[in-house]
N, C-alpha and C positions, 0 to 999 in steps of 0.2 A: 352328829357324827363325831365317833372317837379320832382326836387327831395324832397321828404317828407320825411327826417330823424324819424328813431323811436329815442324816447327819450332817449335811452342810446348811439347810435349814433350822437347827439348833444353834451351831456355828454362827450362823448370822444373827438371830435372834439375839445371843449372847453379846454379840459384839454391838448392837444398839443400846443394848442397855448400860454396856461398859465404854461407851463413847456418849460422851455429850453433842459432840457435834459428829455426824456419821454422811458419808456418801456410799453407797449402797450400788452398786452398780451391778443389776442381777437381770442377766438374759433372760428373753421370751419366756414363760411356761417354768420357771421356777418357783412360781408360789409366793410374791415379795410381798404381798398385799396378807396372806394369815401368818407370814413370818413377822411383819414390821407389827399386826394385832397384837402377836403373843405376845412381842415386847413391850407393849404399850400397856397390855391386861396385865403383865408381872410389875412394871415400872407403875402401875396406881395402885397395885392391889397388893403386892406384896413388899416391895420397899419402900413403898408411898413415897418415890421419885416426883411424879407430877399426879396432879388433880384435873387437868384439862386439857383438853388434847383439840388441836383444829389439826384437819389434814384437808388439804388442797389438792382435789383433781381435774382430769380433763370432765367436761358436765356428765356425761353417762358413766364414767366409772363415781363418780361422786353419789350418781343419783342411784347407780346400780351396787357395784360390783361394792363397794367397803362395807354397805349394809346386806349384803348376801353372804360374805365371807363371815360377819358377827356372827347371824342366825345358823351358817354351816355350822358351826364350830362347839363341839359342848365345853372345852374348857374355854371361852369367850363367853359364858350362859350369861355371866353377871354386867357386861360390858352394858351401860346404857347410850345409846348415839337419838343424834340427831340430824336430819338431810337437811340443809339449808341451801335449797335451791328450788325455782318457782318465781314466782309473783314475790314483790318488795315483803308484800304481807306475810306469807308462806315466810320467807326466809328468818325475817324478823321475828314469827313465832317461833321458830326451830330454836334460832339462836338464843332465845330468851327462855326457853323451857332448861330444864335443870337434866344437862347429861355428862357423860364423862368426856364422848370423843364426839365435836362435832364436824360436819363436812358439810364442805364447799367446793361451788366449780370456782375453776381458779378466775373468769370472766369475772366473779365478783369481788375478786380481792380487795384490789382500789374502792369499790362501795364498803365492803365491810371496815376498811384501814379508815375513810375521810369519810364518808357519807351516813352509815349505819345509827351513829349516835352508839354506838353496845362499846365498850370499853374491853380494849385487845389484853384483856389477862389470862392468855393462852401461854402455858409455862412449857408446852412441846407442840412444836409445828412438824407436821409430816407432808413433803412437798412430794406428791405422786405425779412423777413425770419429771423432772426438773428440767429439763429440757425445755420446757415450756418457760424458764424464765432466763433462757440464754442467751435475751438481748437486753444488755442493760441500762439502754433508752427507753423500755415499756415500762408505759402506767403501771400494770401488774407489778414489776419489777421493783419501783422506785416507792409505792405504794407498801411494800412488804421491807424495803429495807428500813423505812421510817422505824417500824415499830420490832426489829429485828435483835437491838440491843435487849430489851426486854423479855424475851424468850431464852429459857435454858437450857432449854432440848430441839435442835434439827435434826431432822431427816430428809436426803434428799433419796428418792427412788427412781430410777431409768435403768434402760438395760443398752441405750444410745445417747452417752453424754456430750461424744462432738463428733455426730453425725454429720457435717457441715465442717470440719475442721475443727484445730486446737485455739481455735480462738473464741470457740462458745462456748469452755471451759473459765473463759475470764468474770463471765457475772453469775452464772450456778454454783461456781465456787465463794464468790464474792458474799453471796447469800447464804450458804453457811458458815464462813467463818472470818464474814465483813472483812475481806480483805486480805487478814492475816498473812495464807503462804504465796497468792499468786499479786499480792499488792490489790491498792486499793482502786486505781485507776485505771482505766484502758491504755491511755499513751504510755503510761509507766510499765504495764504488761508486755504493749507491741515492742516498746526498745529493748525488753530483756530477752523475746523471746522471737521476734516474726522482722523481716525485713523487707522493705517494698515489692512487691511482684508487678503489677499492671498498673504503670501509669500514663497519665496526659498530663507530661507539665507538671504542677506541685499538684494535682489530683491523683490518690492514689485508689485504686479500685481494687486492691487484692492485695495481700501479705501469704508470705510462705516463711515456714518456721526455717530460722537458724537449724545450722549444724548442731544434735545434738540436744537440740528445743524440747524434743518430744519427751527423754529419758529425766531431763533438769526438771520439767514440768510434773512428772508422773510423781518423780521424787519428793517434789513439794508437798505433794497430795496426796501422800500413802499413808502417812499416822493418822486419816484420818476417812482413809475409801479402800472398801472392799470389791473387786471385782470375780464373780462367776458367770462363767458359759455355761453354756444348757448342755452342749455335748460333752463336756466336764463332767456331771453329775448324774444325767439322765440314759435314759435308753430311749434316746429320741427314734422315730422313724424316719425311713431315708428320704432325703430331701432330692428330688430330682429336678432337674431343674430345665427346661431344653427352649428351644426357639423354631416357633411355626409359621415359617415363612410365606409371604404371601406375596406376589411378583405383577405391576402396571403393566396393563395394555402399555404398544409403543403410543398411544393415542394418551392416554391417563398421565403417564411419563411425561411427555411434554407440555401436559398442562400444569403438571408439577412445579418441572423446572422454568415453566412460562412465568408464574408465579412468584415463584422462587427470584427470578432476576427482577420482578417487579418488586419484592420488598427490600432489595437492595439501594434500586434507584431513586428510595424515598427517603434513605438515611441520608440526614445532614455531612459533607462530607467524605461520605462512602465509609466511615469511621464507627466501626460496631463496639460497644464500650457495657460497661457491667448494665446500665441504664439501660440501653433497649436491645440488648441479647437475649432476653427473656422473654419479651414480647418478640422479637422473631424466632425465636425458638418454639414461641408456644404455637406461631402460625404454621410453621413449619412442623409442629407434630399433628397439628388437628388434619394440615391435607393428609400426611401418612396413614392418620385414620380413616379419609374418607370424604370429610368436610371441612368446610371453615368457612368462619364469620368474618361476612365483607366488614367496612368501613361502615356503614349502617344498621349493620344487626342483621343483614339478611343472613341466608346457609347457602351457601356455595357447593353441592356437592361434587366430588371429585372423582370417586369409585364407590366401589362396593365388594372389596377385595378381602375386608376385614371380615365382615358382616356374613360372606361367602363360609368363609375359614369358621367363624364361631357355628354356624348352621352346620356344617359338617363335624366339627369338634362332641356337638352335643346328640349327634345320631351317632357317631362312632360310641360315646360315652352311654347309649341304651339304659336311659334312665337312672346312671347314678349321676349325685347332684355335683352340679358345676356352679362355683363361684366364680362370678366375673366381674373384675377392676375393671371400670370406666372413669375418664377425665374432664371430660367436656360433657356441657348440659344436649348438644348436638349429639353427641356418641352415646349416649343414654336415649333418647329420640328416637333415635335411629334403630338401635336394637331391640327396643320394645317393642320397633313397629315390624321387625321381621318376626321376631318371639311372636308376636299377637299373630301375623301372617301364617305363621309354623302349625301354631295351635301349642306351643308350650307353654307349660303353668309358671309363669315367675312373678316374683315380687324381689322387690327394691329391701334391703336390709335397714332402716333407718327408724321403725318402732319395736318396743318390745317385745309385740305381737307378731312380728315376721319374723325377729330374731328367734323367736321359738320354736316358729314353725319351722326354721329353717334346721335348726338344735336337734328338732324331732325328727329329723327326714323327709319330711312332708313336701318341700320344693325342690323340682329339679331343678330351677337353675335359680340363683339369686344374682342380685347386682350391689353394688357396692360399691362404694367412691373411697379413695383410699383416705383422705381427710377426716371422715368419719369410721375408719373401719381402721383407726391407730388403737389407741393403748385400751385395754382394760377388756374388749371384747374375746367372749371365748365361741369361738365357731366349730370348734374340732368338730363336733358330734354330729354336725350335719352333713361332714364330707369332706374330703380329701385331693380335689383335684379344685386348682384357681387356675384362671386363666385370664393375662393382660392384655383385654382390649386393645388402650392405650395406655406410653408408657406415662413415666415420668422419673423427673431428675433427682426428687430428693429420697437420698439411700433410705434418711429415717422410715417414711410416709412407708415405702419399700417396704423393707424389714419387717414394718410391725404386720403391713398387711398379710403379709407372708406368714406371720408368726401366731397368726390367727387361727390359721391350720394346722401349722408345722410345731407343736408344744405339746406338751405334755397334755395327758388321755386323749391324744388322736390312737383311734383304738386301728386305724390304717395301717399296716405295715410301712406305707408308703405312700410322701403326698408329694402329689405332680404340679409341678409351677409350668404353665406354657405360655408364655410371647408370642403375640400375634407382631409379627414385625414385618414392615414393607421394606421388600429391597431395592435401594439404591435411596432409602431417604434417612432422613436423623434419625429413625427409630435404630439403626445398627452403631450412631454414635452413642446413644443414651445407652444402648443395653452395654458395651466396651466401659463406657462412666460405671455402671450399676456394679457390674462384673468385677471392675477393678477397684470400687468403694472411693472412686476418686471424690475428691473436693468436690461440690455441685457447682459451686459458683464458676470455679474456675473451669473443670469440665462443660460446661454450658459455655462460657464464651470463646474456648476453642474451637467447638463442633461447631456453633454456627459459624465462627469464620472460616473453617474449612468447609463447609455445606454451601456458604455464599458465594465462595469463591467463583467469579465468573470466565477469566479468561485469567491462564495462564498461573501464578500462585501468588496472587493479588488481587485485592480487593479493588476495582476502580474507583478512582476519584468520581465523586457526581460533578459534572459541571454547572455552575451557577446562572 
């Protein structure tokens, strides 16, 4: 296929190739994957910049989507790649055969840096996803900074750099330009930029940016990051977005909040802290869905209010396909077995073979775990309406699953996002976090200790 670049797609191209060190910061459904190609295919083949090219992704865009964007593309005909991902053996041949651009999932970074024996003479790295290395405690992380001096070309690509806050800006950046504008350090970044939020004691559990953090930050990082929106550039389709309420028996209700005061009175203290707000969070969202897992692994189920709502969802929907986010192995269970009950046709999205099917029209309803259903998957063509099960807290996971649909060639005028949400439980604090793009961390520990809250606007002490 002949490629016609839109003009901010040249734009960007151009500015890879005129930046040594580049952050790329390009929403859903822009194209960053044959934008960052063409610069790689001009930078070996017409100013013979570099000779080698590794690009690091999530494992299915690695193993899929960079070797499909080659073969789309007729000015890329010459590009030779190799997928290094598989079996030790697999990888080791890939890396060992003679190509221009090779790729890996990023899981093997650390094996390729310490373990591989293959000697890292890759003169440009292209990080798809950078995101993925915005803790700068992971193996990954520490694995790629080792051998970071000797690279002379980065790239990092996302379209959610600090999805989570301005402080996972400190090792993404770190990584391409070791340190340089945002300093080399973490403690040396938090004092310039972030000031304690939530502590116990000298434990601090959260920072919030300085007065002014945000603009000092950006500034650091502009000679060397471009950022576009999809609705910038595109003629996106409209995003609609709404909440399908679904309402407990008074009988269900009170086993909720029966519940509910029972995981209270198990906290050390009565003391909810970053540590186990998560885990009461996560219990707390699985009853809103319907079930949760006792202390033994059993399924505790609680309603069926959710399960009611998607059955109705997908007859009102008269056979157009419905995408459906689920979070729990229980809430996957569970709707398969009413699906199966219905008599409708679905499968799970998680081989290339359902991804197809689903491409092609062929499933009406698919399921899909937002974990697996982030960066690099293109689902437009099978359909336009998702619908969330269950939620969850982190905006990125969100977004991208969103943006599965909602991107560029959804041929839909219009794709419908629906939340399945119970009233009166966390599902209406998570969708208020989502809505408002709040911090996760910090959003989570507020909702649950407002959702804890037993008597009066206090959390009780447990007594010893």
């Amino acid at each position: 296929m002949k490629y016609k670049p839109h003009s901010y797609q040249t734009f960007a191209t151009q500015y890879i190739e005129n930046h040594k060190v580049a952050a790329v910061l390009l929403d859903m459904g822009l194209g960053k994957t044959s934008i960052t190609l063409t610069a790689v295919n001009n930078l070996l083949f017409d100013s013979f910049d570099v000779h080698k090219v590794l690009v690091i992704a999530p494992l299915r865009v690695a193993r899929n989507t960079w070797s499909a964007e080659i073969d789309k593309w007729e000015h890329l005909s010459d590009l030779i790649y190799a997928v290094a991902v598989g079996t030790e053996k697999e990888r080791l041949s890939a890396l060992t055969s003679q190509a221009d651009i090779y790729i890996i999932n990023r899981e093997n970074v650390q094996w390729l840096v310490e373990s591989s024996g293959i000697p890292f003479d890759y003169d440009m790295v292209v990080v798809d996803e950078l995101s993925s290395f915005k803790n700068h405690q992971s193996k990954r992380f520490k694995a790629l900074m080792k051998v970071r001096p000797s690279v002379q070309r980065i790239v990092g690509l996302t379209g959610t750099p600090s999805s989570n806050g301005l402080m996972d800006l400190f090792a993404e950046f770190k990584l391409l330009d070791m340190g340089e504008r945002l300093g080399r350090f973490i403690g040396q970044f938090r004092t310039a930029y972030f000031k304690p939020d939530r502590m116990n004691g000298p434990v601090v559990y959260s920072y919030k940016p300085l007065p002014g953090a945000e603009e000092r930050i950006y500034q650091k990082i502009s000679d060397i990051t471009i950022s576009m929106k999809a609705t910038d550039h595109l003629k996106m389709p409209e995003l609609v977005s709404s909440e399908y309420a679904v309402y407990l028996s008074d009988e269900e209700k009170e086993r909720y909040e029966e519940m509910k005061r029972d995981l209270v009175l198990s906290l050390p203290d009565g003391e909810i802290t970053a540590a186990n707000a998560a885990s009461l969070s996560g219990k707390l969202t699985q009853m809103a869905n319907g079930a949760v897992y006792s202390d033994d692994e059993e399924i505790i189920e609680i309603h069926n209010r959710k399960l009611d709502a998607l059955e109705d969802i997908i007859e009102a929907a008269n056979g157009k396909p419905i995408l459906v986010a689920y979070w729990y192995q229980h809430d996957y269970d569970r709707i398969v077995k009413r699906l199966t009950k219905i008599g409708i046709d679905f499968q799970k999205l998680d081989t290339d073979a359902s991804i197809r099917k689903w491409n092609e029209g062929k499933l009406p309803v698919a399921l899909i775990h937002p974990a697996s259903a982030g960066h690099g998957l293109n689902l437009q063509s099978g359909g336009s309406t998702l619908v969330w099960f269950g939620l969850t807290w982190s905006l990125e996971l969100y977004q991208q699953t969103v943006a599965r649909l909602w991107r560029q060639g959804q041929t839909s005028n219009t794709v419908s996002v629906l939340h399945l949400t119970a009233r009166g439980t966390i599902d209406e604090r998570i969708m208020r976090a989502l809505s408002l793009k709040e911090n996760t961390q910090t959003a989570l520990i507020e909702a649950v200790k407002a959702d804890m809250t037993i008597q009066g606007n206090k959390i009780p002490e447990v007594s010893k």
